[in-house]
C-alpha positions in Angstrom: 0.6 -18.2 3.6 -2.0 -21.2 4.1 -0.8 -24.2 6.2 -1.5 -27.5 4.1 -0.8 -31.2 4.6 1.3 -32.5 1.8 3.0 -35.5 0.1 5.8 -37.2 1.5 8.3 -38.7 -0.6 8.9 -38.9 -4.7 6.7 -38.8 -7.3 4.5 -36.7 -9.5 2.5 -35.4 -6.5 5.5 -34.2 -4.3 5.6 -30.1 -3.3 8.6 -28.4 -3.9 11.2 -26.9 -1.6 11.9 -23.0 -2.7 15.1 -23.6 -3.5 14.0 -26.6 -5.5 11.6 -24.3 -7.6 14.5 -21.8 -8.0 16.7 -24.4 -9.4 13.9 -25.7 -11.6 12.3 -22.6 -13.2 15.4 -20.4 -12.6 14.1 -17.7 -10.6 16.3 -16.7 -7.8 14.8 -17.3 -4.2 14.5 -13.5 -3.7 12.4 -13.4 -6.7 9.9 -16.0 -5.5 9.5 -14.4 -2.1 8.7 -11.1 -4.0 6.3 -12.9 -6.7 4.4 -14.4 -3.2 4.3 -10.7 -1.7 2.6 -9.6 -4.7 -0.1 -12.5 -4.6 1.5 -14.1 -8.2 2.2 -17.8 -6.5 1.7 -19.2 -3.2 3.4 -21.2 -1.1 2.2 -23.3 2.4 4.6 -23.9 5.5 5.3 -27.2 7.2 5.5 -28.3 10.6 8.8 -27.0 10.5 7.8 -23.8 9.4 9.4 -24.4 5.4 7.7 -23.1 2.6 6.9 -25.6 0.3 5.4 -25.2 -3.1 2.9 -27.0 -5.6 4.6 -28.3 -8.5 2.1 -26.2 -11.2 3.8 -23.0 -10.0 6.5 -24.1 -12.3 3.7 -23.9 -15.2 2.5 -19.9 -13.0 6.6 -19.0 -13.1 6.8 -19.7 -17.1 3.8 -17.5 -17.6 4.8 -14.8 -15.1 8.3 -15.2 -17.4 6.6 -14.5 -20.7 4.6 -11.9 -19.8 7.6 -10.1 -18.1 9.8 -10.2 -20.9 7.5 -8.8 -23.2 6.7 -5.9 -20.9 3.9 -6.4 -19.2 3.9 -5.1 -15.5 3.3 -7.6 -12.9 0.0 -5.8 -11.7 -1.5 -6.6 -14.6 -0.1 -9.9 -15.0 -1.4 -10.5 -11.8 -5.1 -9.0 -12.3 -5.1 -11.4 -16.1 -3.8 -15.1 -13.4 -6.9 -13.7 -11.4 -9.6 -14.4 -13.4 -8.3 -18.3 -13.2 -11.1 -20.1 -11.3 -10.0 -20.5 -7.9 -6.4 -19.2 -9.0 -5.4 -22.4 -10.7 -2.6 -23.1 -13.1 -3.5 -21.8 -16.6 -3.9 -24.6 -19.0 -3.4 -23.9 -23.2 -7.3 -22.2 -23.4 -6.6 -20.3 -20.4 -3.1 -19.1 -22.0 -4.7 -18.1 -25.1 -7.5 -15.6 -22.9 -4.7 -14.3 -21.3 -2.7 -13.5 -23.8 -4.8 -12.1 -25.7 -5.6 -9.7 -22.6 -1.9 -8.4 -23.8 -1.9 -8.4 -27.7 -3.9 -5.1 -28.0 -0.8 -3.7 -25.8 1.8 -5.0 -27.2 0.6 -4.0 -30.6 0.7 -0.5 -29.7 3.9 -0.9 -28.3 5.3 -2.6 -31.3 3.5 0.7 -33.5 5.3 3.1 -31.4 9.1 1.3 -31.6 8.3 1.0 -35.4 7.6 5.0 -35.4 10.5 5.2 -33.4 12.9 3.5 -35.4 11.6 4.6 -38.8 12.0 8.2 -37.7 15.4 8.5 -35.4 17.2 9.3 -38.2 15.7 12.6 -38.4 16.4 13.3 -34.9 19.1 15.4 -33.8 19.7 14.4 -29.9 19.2 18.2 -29.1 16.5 17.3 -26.4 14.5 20.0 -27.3 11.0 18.9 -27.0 9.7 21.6 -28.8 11.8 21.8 -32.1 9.4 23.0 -35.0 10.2 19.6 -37.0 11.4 17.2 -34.4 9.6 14.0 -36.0 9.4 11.9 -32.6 8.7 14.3 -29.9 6.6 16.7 -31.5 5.6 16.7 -35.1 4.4 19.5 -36.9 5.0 21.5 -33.5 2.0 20.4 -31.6 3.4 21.5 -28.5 4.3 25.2 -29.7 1.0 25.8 -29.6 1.1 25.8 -25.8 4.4 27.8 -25.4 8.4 27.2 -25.1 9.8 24.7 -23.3 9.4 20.6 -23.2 6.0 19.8 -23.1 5.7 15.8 -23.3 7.0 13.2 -21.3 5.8 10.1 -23.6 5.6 9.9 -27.1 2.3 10.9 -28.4 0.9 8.1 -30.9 
């Protein structure tokens, strides 16, 4: 963690405690510390050895939020906060590269529930992976071809 002089006092410029940035953006202290581990925020320490935050890594928490919830892992969140010159805050253009970095992703994910939903009702829960007309795990018996047994672990698209 980098050492830095800070503001003293109120006002826009002041850093944040940890436990103030929990309260704010609702991520529990644990969750911070792990966020810092993986190089997602960053923190400095005072004199008295406190970690204490800049207030745009309540703008970085939203984001890392977002992404989360819609499935993105938090390596690849991480690798798409990266490309931010010298790892600053991402502003509305920034947001809009990003994202975009995870529309591709989440439209194949979105294809593959749709598949999903549209055919579980010709599923039968047997777990066989190799049923001759099981719709979602193998259609058309693709994987008969290569003997009994289950064959796939993910969905093929």
């Amino acid at each position: 963690m980098k050492q830095r002089a800070g503001t003293v006092g109120g006002g826009l410029g002041r850093e944040l405690s940890v436990g103030e940035v929990a309260e704010r953006s609702g991520v529990a202290v644990s969750a911070l510390h792990f966020y810092e581990s993986k190089g997602l925020i960053s923190s400095w320490r005072t004199g008295g050895n406190q970690r204490r935050y800049a207030r745009d890594v309540l703008r970085r928490l939203g984001i890392i939020k977002v992404a989360q919830n819609t499935g993105i892992p938090l390596a690849e969140i991480k690798a798409a906060l990266d490309t931010l010159p010298d790892g600053r805050t991402p502003n509305k253009k920034d947001w809009a590269r990003l994202s975009a970095r995870w529309r591709e992703d989440l439209d194949a994910r979105i294809a593959q529930l749709t598949r999903l939903r549209d055919r579980l009702e010709g599923c039968i829960g047997c777990g066989c992976l190799s049923m001759e007309n099981c719709p979602l795990r193998n259609p058309g018996d693709q994987a008969g071809e290569h003997g009994s047994g289950p064959r796939y672990l993910e969905p093929q698209s």
